[in-house]
C-alpha positions in Angstrom: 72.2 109.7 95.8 76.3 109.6 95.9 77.3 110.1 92.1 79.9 108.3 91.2 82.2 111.5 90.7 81.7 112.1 94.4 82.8 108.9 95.4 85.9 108.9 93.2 87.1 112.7 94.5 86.3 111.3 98.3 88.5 108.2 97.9 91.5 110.1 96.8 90.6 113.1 99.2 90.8 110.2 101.5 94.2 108.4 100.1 95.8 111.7 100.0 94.8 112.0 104.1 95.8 108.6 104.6 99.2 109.3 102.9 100.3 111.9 104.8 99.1 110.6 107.8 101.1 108.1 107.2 104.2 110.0 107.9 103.4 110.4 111.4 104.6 106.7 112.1 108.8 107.9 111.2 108.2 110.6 113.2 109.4 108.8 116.7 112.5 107.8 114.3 113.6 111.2 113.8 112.6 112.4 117.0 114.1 109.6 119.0 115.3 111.6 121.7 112.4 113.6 122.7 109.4 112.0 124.8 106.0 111.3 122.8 104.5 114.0 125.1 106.8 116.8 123.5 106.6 115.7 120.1 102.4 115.9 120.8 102.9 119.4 122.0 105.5 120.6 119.7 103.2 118.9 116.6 99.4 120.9 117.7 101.0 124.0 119.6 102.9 124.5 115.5 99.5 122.8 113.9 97.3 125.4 115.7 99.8 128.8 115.2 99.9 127.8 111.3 96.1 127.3 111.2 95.8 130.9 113.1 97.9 132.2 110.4 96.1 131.0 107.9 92.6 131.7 109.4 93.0 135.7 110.0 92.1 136.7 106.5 88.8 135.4 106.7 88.4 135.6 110.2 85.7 138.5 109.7 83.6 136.5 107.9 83.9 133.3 109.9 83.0 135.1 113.4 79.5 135.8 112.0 78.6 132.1 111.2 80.2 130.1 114.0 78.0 130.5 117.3 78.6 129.2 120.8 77.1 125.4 119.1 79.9 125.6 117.0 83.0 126.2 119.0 81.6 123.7 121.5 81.4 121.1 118.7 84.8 122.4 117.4 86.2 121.6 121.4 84.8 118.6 121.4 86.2 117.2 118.2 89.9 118.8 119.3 89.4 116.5 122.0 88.4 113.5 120.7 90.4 113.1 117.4 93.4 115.1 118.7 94.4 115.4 122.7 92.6 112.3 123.9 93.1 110.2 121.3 97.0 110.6 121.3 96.9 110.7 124.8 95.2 107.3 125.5 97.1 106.3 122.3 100.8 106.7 123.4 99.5 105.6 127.2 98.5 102.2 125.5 102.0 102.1 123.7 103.9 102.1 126.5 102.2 99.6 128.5 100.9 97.0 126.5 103.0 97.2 123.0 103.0 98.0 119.8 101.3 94.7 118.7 98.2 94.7 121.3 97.3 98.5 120.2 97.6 98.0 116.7 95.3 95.1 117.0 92.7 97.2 118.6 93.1 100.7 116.8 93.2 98.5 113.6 89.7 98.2 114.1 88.8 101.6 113.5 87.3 101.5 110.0 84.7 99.1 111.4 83.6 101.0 114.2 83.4 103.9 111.7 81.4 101.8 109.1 79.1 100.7 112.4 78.3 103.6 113.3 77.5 104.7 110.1 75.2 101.8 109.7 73.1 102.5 113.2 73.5 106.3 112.2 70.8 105.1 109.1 72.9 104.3 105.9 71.0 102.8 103.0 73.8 100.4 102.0 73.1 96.8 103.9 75.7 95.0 105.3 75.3 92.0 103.1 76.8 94.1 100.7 80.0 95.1 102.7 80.0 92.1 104.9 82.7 90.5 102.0 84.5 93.7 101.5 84.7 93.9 105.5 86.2 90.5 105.9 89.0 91.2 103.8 89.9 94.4 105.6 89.9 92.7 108.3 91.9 89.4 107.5 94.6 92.2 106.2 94.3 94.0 109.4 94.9 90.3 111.6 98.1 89.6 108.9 99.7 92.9 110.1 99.2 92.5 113.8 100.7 89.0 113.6 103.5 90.2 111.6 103.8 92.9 113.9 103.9 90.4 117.0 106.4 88.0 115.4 108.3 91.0 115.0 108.0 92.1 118.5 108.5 88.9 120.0 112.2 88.2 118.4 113.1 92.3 118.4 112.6 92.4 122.1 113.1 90.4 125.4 110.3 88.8 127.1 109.6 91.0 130.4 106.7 90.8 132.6 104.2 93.7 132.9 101.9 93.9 135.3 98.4 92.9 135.5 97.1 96.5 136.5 99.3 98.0 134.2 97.8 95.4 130.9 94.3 96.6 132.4 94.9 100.1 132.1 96.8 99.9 128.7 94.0 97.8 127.5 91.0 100.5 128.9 93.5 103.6 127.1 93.5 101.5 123.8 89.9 100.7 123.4 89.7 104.3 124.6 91.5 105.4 121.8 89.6 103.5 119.3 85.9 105.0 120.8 87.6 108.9 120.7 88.8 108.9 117.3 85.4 106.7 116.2 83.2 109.4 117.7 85.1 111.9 116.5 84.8 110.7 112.9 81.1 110.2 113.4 80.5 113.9 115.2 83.3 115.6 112.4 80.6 114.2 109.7 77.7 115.3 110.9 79.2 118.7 111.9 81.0 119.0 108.0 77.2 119.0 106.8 75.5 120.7 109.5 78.1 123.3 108.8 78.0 123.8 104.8 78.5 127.6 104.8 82.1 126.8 106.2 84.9 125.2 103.9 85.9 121.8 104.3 89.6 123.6 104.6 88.6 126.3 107.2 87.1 123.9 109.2 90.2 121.7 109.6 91.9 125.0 110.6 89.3 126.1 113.1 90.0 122.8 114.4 93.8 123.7 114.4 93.4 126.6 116.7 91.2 124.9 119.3 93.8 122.2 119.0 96.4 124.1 119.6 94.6 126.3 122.3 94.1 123.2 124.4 98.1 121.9 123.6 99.5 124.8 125.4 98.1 122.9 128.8 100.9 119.8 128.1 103.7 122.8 127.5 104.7 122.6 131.5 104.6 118.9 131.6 105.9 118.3 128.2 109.2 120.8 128.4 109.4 121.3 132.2 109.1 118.4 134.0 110.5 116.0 130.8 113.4 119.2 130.5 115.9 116.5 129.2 119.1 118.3 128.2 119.3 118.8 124.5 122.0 120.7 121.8 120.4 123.7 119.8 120.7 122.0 116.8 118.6 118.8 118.1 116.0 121.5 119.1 116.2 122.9 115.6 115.3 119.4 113.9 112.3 119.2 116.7 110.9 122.1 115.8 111.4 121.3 112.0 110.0 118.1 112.4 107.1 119.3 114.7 106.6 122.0 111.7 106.7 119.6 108.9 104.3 117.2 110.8 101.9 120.0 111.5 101.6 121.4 108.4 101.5 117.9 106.0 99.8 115.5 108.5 97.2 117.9 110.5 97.1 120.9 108.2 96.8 119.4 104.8 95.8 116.5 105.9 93.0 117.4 108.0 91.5 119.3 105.4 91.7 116.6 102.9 90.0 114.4 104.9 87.4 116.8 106.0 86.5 117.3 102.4 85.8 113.0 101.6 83.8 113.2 105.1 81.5 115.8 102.8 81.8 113.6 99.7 81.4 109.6 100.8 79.1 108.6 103.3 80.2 107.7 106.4 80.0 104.0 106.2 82.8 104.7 103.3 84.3 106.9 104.9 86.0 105.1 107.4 87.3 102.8 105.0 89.5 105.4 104.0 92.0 105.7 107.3 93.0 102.0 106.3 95.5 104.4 103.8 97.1 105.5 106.8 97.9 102.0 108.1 99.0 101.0 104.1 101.0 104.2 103.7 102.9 103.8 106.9 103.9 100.6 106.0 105.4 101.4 103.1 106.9 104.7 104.7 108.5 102.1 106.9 109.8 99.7 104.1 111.3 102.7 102.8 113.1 103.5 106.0 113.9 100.0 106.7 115.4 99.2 103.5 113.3 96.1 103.0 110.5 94.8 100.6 107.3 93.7 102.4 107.5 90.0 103.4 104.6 87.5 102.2 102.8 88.2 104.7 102.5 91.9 104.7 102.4 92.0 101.1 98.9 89.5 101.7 98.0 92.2 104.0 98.1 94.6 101.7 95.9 92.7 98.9 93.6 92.3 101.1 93.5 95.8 102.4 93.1 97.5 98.9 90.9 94.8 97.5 88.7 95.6 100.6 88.5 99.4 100.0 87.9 99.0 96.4 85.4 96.3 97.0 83.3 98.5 99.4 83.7 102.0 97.4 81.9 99.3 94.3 79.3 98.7 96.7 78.2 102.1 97.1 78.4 102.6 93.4 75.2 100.4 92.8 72.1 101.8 92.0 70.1 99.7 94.6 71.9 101.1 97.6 70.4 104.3 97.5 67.1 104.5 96.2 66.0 102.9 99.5 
């Protein structure tokens, strides 16, 4: 049984994640002139030399529990929730919009809760079929918002078929790496109990930034734009800001709810990173959240706080 102290530290483990996560959205504002490859390079080669740093004074003792299972998982999860995901991410970006992929990576606390329903959760989905419906009327007011938006910001242009196809494949791409990730990070948080929720984020930071150093040619050779030392020094700032807040800290915040909530709550919480960086993006924009958005983001919260109450009752886990 989940006590109800548990539940409250995951949910703000998870709000603090989502918060800072939420920073990553400003980061193509300050980084304008760089390419999204370099910024993903510059962000995980900086994420995984921090979580080195961090790692070597209890690298003696974590050598003797991880085994060859356990760097395999940790490879695997690298993968998933970091490379691939902003990979297929930034691919779907670029050739279908903003709109399109929001639409479908807005989706991902479902296919979290889904999973965590077929992975044998004792809460029922009658009890989080209302709380689901919100969350995901709020997620359907942003994405039209967002495509009203993107329709009078930009000029119609054609894209395609092929291209649509292949943005559509890397977005529902995205949405299955960073859902298995979440599922396989679980799993592996509590398989793994003798390692802190904090080292394992880092672990995860070195692997990360192990496999980053394969975009480094691509990334700063072949996209070798010319740029001014000082617009170097705010990339690397920026990278090192983003690395440490929104993977290092982050990461380990949200590592410890995956060991508090179960994992059909869980993925409730990453809809803090969709709330946060809207209101990172009020902030930058000067504005106050329009009717619609400001719907959205009723429905949002009420949804989360609806579901967490759900797996407060006592009926949902005496089954």
């Amino acid at each position: 049984m989940t006590s109800s102290r548990s539940l409250t530290l995951g949910v703000l483990n998870g709000m603090g994640s989502g918060a800072l996560w939420g920073t990553v959205f400003i980061v193509p504002l300050l980084l304008h002139d760089f390419t999204s490859l370099q910024m993903t390079a510059g962000r995980y080669i900086v994420y995984g030399l921090i979580s080195l740093a961090l790692l070597l004074p209890r690298w003696n003792i974590l050598k003797n529990i991880l085994g060859k299972a356990e760097w395999i998982a940790l490879i695997r999860l690298s993968i998933l929730g970091n490379v691939l995901y902003y990979i297929l991410l930034s691919t779907a970006i670029t050739t279908v919009g903003g709109p399109v992929t929001t639409l479908i990576i807005g989706f991902l606390p479902i296919a979290v809760l889904v999973m965590g329903i077929r992975a044998g959760s004792s809460i029922r989905v009658k009890q989080i079929a209302a709380p689901m419906s919100l969350s995901i009327i709020g997620i359907l007011l942003i994405v039209s918002r967002s495509f009203t938006a993107h329709a009078t910001a930009t000029p119609t242009h054609s894209v395609a078929f092929s291209t649509q196809i292949i943005g559509l494949f890397c977005a529902v791409g995205a949405l299955a790496s960073w859902t298995l990730y979440a599922v396989e990070n679980t799993r592996w948080l509590l398989k793994t109990s003798t390692v802190s929720d904090h080292d394992w984020s880092l672990l995860t930071g070195v692997v990360t930034g192990a496999l980053a150093l394969v975009l480094v040619i691509p990334a700063f050779v072949f996209h070798a734009a010319p740029h001014a030392w000082l617009d170097w020094a705010r990339f690397w700032g920026v990278c090192s800001a983003t690395a440490l807040l929104a993977s290092v800290v982050a990461n380990g915040l949200w590592n410890r709810a995956s060991r508090l909530l179960p994992l059909t709550l869980s993925g409730q919480m990453i809809i803090f990173e969709t709330l946060f960086a809207l209101l990172y993006s009020f902030v930058w924009a000067h504005r106050w959240p329009s009717i619609v958005e400001f719907c959205a983001i009723i429905c949002l919260i009420t949804g989360v706080l609806w579901c967490t109450a759900a797996h407060r009752t006592p009926h949902n886990t005496s089954e």
